[in-house]
ZAMARGU-4260 file (C-alpha; in steps of 0.2 Angstrom, whole numbers, plus 5000, padded with zeros to 4 digits):
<rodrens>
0) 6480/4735/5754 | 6493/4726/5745 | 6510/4731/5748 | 6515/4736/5728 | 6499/4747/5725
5) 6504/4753/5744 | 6520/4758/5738 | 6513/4765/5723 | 6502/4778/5730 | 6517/4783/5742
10) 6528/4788/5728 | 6515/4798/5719 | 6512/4808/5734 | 6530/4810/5737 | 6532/4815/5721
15) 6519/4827/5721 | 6526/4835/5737 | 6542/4835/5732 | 6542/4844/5715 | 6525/4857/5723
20) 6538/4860/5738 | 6552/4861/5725 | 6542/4875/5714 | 6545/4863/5701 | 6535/4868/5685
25) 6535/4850/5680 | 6520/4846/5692 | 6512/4857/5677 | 6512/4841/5665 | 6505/4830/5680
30) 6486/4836/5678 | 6472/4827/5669 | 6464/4835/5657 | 6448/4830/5668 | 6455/4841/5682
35) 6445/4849/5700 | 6451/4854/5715 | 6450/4868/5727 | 6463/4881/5730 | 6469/4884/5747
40) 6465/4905/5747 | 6447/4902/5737 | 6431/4891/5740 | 6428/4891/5720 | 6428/4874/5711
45) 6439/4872/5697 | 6434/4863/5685 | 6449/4868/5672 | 6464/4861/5670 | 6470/4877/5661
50) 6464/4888/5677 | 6472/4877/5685 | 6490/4877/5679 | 6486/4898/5682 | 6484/4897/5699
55) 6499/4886/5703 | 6511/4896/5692 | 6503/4910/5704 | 6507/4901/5720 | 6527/4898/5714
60) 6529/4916/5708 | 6521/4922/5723 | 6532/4912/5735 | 6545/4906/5723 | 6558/4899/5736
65) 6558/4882/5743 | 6544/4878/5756 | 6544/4865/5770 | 6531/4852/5774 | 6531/4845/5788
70) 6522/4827/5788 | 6510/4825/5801 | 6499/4811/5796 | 6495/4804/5779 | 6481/4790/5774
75) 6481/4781/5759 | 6467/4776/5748 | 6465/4761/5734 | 6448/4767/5727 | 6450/4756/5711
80) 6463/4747/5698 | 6464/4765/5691 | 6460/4777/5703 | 6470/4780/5719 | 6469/4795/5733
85) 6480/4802/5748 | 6474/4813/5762 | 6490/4822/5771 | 6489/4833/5788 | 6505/4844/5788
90) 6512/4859/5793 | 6518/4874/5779 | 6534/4882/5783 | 6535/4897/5769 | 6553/4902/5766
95) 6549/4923/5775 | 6548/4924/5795 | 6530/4918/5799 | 6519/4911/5812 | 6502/4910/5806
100) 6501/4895/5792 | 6516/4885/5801 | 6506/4881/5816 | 6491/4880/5806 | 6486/4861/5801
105) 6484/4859/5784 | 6476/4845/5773 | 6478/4841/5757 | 6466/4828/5748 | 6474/4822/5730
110) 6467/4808/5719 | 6475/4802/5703 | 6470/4792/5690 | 6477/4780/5676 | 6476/4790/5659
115) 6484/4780/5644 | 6496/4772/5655 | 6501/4787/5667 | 6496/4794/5683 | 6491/4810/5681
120) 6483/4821/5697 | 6464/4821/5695 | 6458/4832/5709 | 6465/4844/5723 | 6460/4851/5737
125) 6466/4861/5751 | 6460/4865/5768 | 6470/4879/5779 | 6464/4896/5785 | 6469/4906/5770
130) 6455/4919/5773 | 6464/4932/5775 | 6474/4930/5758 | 6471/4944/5744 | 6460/4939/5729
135) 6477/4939/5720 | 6485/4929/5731 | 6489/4908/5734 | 6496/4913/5751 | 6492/4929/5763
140) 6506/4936/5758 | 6502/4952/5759 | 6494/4949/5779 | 6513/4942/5783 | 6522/4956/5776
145) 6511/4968/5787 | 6513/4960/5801 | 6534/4956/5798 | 6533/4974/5796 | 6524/4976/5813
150) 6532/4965/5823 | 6549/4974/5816 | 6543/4992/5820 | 6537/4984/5840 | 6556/4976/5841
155) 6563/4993/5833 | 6552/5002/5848 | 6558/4990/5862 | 6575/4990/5856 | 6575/5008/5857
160) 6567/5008/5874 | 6580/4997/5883 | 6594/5007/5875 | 6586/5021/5885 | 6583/5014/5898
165) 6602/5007/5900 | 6609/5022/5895 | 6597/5031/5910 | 6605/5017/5920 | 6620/5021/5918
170) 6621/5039/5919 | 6611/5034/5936 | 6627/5022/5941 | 6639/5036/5937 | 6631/5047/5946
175) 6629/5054/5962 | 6612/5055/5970 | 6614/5070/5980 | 6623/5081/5970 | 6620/5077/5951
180) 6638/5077/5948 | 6649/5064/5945 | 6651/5050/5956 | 6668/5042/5962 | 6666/5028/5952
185) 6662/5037/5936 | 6678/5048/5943 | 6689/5034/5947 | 6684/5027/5926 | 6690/5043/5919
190) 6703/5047/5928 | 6712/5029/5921 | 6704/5033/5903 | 6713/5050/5904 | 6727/5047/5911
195) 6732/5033/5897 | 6725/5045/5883 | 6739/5058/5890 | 6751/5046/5891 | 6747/5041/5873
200) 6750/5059/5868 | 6762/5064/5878 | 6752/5078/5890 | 6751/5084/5906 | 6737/5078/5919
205) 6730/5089/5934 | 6717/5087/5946 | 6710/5097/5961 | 6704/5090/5978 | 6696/5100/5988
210) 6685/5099/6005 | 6673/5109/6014 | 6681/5118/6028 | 6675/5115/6046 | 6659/5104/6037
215) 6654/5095/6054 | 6650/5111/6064 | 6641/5115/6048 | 6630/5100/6050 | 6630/5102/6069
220) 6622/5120/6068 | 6610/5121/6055 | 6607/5102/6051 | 6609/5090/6040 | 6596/5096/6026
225) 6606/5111/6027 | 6623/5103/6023 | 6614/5092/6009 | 6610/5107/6001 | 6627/5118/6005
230) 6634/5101/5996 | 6621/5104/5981 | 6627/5123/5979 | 6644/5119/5979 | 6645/5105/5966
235) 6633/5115/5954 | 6646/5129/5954 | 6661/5118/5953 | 6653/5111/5939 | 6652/5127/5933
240) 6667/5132/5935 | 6677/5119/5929 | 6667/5116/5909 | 6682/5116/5898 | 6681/5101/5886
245) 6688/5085/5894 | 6686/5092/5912 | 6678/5082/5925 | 6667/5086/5942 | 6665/5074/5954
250) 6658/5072/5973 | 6675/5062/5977 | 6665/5059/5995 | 6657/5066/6010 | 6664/5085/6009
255) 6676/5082/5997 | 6676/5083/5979 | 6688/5083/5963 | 6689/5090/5943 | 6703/5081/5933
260) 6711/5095/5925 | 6716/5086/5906 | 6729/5096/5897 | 6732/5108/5911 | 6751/5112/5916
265) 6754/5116/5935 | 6752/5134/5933 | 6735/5132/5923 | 6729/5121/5937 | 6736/5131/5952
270) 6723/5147/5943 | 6710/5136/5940 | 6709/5132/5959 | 6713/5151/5965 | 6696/5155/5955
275) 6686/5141/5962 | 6691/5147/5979 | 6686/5164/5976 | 6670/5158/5967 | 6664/5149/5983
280) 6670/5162/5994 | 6658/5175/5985 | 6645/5163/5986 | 6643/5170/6003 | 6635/5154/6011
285) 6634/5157/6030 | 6642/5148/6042 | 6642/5158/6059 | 6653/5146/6070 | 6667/5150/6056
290) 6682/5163/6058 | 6677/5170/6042 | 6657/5169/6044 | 6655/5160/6028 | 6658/5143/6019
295) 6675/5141/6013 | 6686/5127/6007 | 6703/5119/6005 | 6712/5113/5990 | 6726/5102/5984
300) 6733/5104/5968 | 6743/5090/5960 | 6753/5088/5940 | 6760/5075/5933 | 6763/5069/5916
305) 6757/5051/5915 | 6769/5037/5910 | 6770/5020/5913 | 6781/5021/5929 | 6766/5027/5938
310) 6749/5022/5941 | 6734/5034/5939 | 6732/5033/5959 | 6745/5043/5960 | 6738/5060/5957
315) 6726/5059/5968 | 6739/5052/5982 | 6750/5070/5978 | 6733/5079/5975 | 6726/5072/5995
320) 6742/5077/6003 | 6742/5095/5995 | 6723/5096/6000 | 6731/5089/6021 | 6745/5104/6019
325) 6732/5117/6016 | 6722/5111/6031 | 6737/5114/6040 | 6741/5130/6032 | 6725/5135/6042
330) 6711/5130/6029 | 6703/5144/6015 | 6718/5143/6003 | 6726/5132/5991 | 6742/5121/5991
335) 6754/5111/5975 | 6761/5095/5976 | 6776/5094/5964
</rodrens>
């Protein structure tokens, strides 16, 4: 093929491409009166160059953005002095989130013919899976949209699922596996988130460590299932003993345990700790090799009012050596660190 008329029917291609891509209603003027061609979403001959200019005013309104083609072959065709043709293998890439036509191979067939001095697009025809397009439709619009909207409500599902599932994760993380109360970690996170909130605000900050007396004997008499579940009782009722807004319950570890006491002044938190002692106590959990025949703890009580001087660590410093004076006071009772 001669390189002119080679480069002749290049640019009428391009410029086909360019201005259907483009949704440019000019490619309108560009058919021949003597028009045919197939569209893409029928297998009915059109024969009418009116019908014609119908449909592809359809196909822009329909998708009226900007689509891609992307060129995979082309082949060039010098048929006479006055009658050319291109055959073109592509991919569509339609301005909406899709995957069905942009990995489909389409191929297009266009011939043009010399009418009084201009090229004017004679016949085209389209071959691509548009099968599941609507009767109304150039492109399956409508197929796309359903399955946009499917694969959004799948996403919306899974997203909501792994949100679960982290939140399930950690709440597993801050949480201790015996007990169902608080871990130490989760402890250890709140007690530094509260103690900068009361510094913020200027309030007091108390906490409660407290440990099951004589445990080991416990253990050594009636087993460990036994003192797995002496540990589950306790930690329930501390839990329900200690539900005022901000309070924390926590298996600080082994046989000890701890509530942060927000807000509470001394003499709030020194109460709060008498009543959990006599809560336990009228549990009545028996314990035969102790004086008292039943299960009884010990507990340190400590206040501070949080500044920057200090470090969270130290209220459970004062609280672990007011909890080691009332192991020496003789155990069942309560002491305050200042």
């Amino acid at each position: 093929m001669h390189p002119e008329r080679q480069h002749l029917i290049r640019s009428l291609f391009d410029e086909y491409i360019d201005m259907y891509s483009s949704r440019d209603e000019r490619l309108l003027s560009r058919f021949s009166d003597n028009f045919s061609g197939y569209a893409g979403s029928s297998d009915i001959l059109v024969t009418n160059k009116k019908e014609w200019i119908r449909i592809t005013k359809q196909d822009f309104t329909q998708v009226p953005g900007k689509i891609r083609i992307e060129m995979l072959d082309l082949s060039l065709q010098d048929l006479s002095d006055d009658i050319v043709a291109v055959t073109a293998f592509f991919h569509i890439h339609l301005p909406v989130p899709e995957f069905l036509l942009s990995r489909e191979t389409a191929r297009l067939t266009l011939m043009f013919r010399r009418e009084d001095g201009d090229w004017k697009i004679t016949y085209s025809g389209i071959s691509i899976p548009y099968g599941l397009a609507k009767d109304n439709e150039i492109y399956p619009m409508t197929r796309l949209e359903e399955r946009n909207l499917e694969l959004e409500q799948i996403i919306a599902t899974r997203t909501a699922e792994l949100a679960e599932i982290n939140k399930n994760l950690e709440i597993l993380s801050n949480t201790d596996g015996l007990t169902g109360i608080a871990n130490r970690r989760h402890f250890d996170h709140m007690l530094k988130q509260e103690w900068n909130r009361c510094q913020r605000a200027n309030t007091p900050l108390s906490l409660i460590m407290l440990d099951i007396d004589h445990f080991k004997q416990f253990n050594d008499l009636y087993g460990h299932l036994a003192g797995d579940d002496c540990l589950k009782a306790l930690a329930y009722a501390l839990s329900q003993a200690g539900r005022r807004a901000g309070e924390l319950t926590a298996r600080y570890g082994g046989e000890e345990f701890v509530i942060l006491l927000p807000n509470m002044d001394k003499q709030a938190a020194q109460e709060t700790a008498e009543h959990i002692r006599q809560v336990i106590l009228s549990m009545a959990i028996p314990q035969e090799n102790a004086i008292s025949g039943i299960v009884t703890v010990s507990l340190g009580v400590a206040y501070l009012l949080p500044s920057s001087h200090q470090l969270p660590i130290e209220l459970v410093r004062q609280a672990d050596t007011a909890l080691y004076r009332a192991k020496l006071a003789g155990r069942n009772c309560m002491r305050f660190e200042a």
